[in-house]
Structures are given as structure tokens and as C-alpha cells.
C-alpha positions in Angstrom: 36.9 1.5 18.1 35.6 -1.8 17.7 34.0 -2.2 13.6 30.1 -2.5 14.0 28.0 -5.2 13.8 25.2 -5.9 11.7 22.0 -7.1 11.8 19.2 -7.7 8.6 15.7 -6.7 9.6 12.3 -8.4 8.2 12.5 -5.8 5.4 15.1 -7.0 4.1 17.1 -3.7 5.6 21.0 -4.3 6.8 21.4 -2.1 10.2 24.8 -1.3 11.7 24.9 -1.4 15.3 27.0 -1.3 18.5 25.5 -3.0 21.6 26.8 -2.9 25.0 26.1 -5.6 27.5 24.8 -4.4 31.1 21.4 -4.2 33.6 18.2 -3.0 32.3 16.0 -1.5 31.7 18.2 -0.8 28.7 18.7 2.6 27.0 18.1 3.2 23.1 20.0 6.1 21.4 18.1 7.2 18.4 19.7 10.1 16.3 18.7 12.3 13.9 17.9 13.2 10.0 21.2 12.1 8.5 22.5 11.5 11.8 24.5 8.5 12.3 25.8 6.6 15.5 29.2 8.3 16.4 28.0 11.8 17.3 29.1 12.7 20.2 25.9 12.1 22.1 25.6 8.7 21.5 29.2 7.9 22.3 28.8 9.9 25.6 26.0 8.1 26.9 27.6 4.4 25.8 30.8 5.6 27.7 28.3 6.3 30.5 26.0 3.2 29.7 29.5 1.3 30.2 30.8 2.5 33.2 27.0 2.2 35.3 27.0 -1.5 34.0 23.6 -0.3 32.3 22.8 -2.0 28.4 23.1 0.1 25.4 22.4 0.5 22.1 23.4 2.5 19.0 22.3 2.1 15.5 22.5 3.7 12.3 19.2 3.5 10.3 18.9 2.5 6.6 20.3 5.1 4.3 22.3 6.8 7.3 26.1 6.2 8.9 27.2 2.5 7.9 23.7 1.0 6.9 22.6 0.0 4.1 20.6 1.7 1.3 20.8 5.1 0.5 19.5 8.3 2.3 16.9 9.5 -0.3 15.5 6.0 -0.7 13.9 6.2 3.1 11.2 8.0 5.3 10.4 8.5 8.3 8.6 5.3 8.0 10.9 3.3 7.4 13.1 4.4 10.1 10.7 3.6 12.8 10.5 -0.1 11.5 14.3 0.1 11.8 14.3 1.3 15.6 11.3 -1.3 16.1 13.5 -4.6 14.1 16.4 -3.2 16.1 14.7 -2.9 19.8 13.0 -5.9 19.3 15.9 -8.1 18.1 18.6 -6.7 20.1 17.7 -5.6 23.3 15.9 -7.4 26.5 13.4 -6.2 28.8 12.0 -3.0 29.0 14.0 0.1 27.7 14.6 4.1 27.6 14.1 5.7 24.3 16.9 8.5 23.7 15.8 10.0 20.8 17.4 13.1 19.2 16.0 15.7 17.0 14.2 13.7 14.3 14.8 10.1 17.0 12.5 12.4 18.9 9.7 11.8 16.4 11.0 8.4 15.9 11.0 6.9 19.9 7.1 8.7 19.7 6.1 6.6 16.9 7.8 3.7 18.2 5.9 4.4 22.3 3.2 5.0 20.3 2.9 1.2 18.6 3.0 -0.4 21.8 5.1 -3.3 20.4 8.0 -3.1 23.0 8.4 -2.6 25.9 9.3 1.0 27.3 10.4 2.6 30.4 10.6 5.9 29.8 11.8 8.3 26.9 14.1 11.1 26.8 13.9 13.5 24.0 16.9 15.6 23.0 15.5 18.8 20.4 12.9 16.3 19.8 11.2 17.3 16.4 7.7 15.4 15.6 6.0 15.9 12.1 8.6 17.8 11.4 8.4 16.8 7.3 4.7 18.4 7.4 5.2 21.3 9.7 9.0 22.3 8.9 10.0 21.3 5.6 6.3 21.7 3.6 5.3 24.5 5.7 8.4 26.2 4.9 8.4 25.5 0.9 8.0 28.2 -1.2 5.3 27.3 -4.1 7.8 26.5 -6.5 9.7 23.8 -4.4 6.1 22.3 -4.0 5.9 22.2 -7.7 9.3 20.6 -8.1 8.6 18.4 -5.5 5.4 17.3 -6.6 6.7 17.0 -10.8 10.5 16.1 -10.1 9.8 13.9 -6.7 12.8 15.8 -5.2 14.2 19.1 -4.0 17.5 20.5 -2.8 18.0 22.4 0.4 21.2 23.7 2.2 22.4 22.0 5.2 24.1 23.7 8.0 26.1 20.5 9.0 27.0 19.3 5.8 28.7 20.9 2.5 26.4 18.7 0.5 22.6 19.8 0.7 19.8 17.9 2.2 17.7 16.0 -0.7 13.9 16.1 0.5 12.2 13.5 -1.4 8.6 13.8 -2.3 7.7 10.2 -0.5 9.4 11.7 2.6 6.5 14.2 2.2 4.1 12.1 1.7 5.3 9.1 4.0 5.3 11.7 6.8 1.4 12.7 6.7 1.1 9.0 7.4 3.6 9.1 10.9 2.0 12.6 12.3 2.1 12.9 16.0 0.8 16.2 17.1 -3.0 15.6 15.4 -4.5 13.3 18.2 -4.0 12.3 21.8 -1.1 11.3 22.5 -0.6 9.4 26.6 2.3 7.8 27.6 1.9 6.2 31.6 6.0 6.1 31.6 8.1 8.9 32.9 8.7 11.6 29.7 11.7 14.0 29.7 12.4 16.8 27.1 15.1 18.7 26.8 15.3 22.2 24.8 17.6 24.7 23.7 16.6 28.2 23.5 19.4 28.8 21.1 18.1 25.9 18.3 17.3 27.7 15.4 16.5 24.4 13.9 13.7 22.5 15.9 12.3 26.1 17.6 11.2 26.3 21.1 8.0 26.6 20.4 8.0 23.0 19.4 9.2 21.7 22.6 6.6 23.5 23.9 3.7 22.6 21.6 5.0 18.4 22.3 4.9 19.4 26.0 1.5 20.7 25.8 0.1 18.2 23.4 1.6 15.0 25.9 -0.9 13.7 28.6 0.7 12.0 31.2 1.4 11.9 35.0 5.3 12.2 34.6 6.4 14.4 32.1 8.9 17.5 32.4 10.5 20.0 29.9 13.7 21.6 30.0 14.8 24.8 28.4 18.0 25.0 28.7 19.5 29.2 28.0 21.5 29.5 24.5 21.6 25.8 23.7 21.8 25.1 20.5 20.3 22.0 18.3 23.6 20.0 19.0 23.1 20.2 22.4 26.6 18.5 22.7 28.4 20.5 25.1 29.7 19.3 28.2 26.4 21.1 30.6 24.2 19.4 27.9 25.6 16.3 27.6 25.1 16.0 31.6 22.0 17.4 31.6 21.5 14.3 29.4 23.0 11.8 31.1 20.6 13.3 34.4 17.3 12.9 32.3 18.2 9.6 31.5 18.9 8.4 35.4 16.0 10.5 36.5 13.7 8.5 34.0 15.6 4.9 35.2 14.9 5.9 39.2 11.5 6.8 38.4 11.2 3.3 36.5 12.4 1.6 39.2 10.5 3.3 41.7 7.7 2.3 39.9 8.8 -0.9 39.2 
């Protein structure tokens, strides 16, 4: 596997990425919370990306994979000014947003800025306002307090012997990056896929974004005893379909 490259956004921020030359309109892989680019989803769909001649890109955000800064330094802020540096510097043309679980929440905020050009998003577990509505919501009082006094709590992680850290201006940052409180209309063609097995981002929130969405081309999946990987060879097809349904459509439209 070829090393990375890199690429410094305005913020000063140092972004690994892989890029991979092809026809647009492009696709975008956006992972997840702590996340990085060599899960097996991303890899998939550049091996696809490669052999249909399509672009492709995968990046790491600050604090995550082989970026620079560390995790508990960033927010959900920041990491949609890292997808928008990254789209805007590095791909050409319109593109599809692939965003998983928390890159769900990112390729939202980043349609929602209008600042490049989109043909479509795919969202994998997506997981919008997920800092306000899972991890607040779910804080007992005294992990508010600590939070709120020590800037920082401690949660375990199923994915990762070391726990997640949950920073008080990930809190904070979030309220400012909510989704789900006003309209939200994308024109482009919207797919979301869900498992009914994810015991991480519920149904019922694939259900609520699928509800809350106004457009004309928008579908859900639920997809029977899934899980929140949503890595196994049906759903890593089922991927690679949403994301050639959502090209065809593009061009169609085109």
C-alpha cells in the first residue's frame, strides 16, 4: 500500500489522504468518530472506484488515522472544514458524499454549506447531532458535572480497548453543527442505508433523518440484523449499489 499523501488546509490542519484518479462525478468517503481511512469500507469502494475508472477519495481528518493533531483537540466542527479544505482542494467537478456513521452528520453539514458541488450523498449508519442527542442525552448527571468542571469524560468503546474521551467543546461545538432542528432539502438524489442490528446509531434515527429530509429523490434502507459496521460482504454491495444508483440518477439528470 502506497504511504499517503498529505495536504495542509487553511487552518493550518495537515490531512492524510489517498486519491485515486478516474471520471466524475467523483465519490468522497467520509468515515466515522475515530474512524480512520483503511476500514474496510473505504478500501472497498476505492478498489471499486479503481476498477469503474470512477475518482476517489479517502481522508483521515485531524486528530484521526495519520493526521495531524490529536483526537480530543477536535469537533465536529472542525471535521467538516476538513472534508470541505479536502473536497475543495482535491477533487474536480461535482461529487458523491459517502459518509459513514458520524461522516453521515459530516457530508450533511458539508450539502448543507453549499460550497461544493454535490451529486448525490450516500449515508452508511449515518448519525446527525449525535453529540446532543446520544452522548448528552445519555449522560448521567454526574458526567454532566464532570464534563462541565473537568472539560472531559471517559466512556468505554466497543471498538477500542482505550475509551472514548468526550470533550466538553465536542459538546458544545456540536449545538453549533445540529441538523435535525430546521428544514433540511437536498434537490440531489439521497440514499441511507440502516442496520436493524446497530445498537450504536438506532433505527430510529435513520428513520427520524428519513423523515426530517425533503426532497424528490430520497430512499432508506433497512437492512435485517446489520450491524453498525455494516462491513460484510451483502453490505458492502449494498454500498457499492447505492452509490451507482445515486451516479445513474446524476447522470440522468445531468
Amino acid at each position: 500500500m502506497p504511504a499517503p499523501k498529505t495536504f495542509e488546509t487553511p487552518m493550518g490542519r495537515r490531512l492524510a489522504y489517498h486519491a485515486t484518479p478516474g471520471q466524475g462525478p467523483g465519490v468522497v468517503f467520509l468515515g466515522g468518530l475515530r474512524s480512520d481511512m483503511e476500514g474496510s469500507k473505504a478500501l472497498f469502494l476505492e478498489d471499486w472506484a479503481r476498477k469503474a475508472d470512477r475518482a476517489f477519495l479517502r481522508f483521515d481528518y485531524s486528530g484521526h488515522g495519520q493526521s495531524s493533531g490529536e483526537f480530543t483537540e477536535g469537533c465536529i466542527g472542525d471535521w467538516a472544514e476538513d472534508a470541505l479544505a479536502a473536497i475543495s482542494a482535491l477533487t474536480r467537478g461535482p461529487q458523491v458524499l459517502v459518509g459513514s456513521s458520524m461522516g453521515g452528520w459530516i457530508s450533511l453539514l458539508v450539502a448543507r454549506s453549499g460550497k461544493v458541488p454535490l451529486a448525490g450523498l450516500v449515508g452508511i449508519a449515518a448519525a446527525p447531532d449525535f453529540t446532543e442527542d446520544g452522548m448528552w442525552a445519555e449522560f448521567t448527571d454526574g458526567e454532566r458535572r464532570a464534563l462541565m468542571t473537568d472539560g472531559r469524560v471517559e466512556r468505554p468503546s466497543e471498538y477500542s480497548d482505550e475509551p472514548y474521551i468526550i470533550t466538553r467543546r465536542m459538546i458544545e461545538d456540536g449545538r453549533s453543527h445540529l441538523v435535525l432542528r430546521s428544514p433540511l432539502r437536498f434537490d440531489m438524489p439521497v440514499r441511507l442505508l440502516q442496520g436493524s442490528a446497530d445498537t450504536d446509531v438506532l433505527p430510529a434515527v435513520g428513520l427520524r433523518l428519513f423523515d426530517h429530509l425533503e426532497g424528490p429523490d430520497i430512499r432508506l434502507t433497512l437492512v435485517k440484523d446489520a450491524d453498525h459496521r455494516f462491513s460484510t460482504p451483502d453490505c458492502l454491495q449494498l454500498i457499492r449499489a447505492a452509490v451507482e444508483d445515486v451516479l445513474a440518477r446524476a447522470a440522468d439528470g445531468a
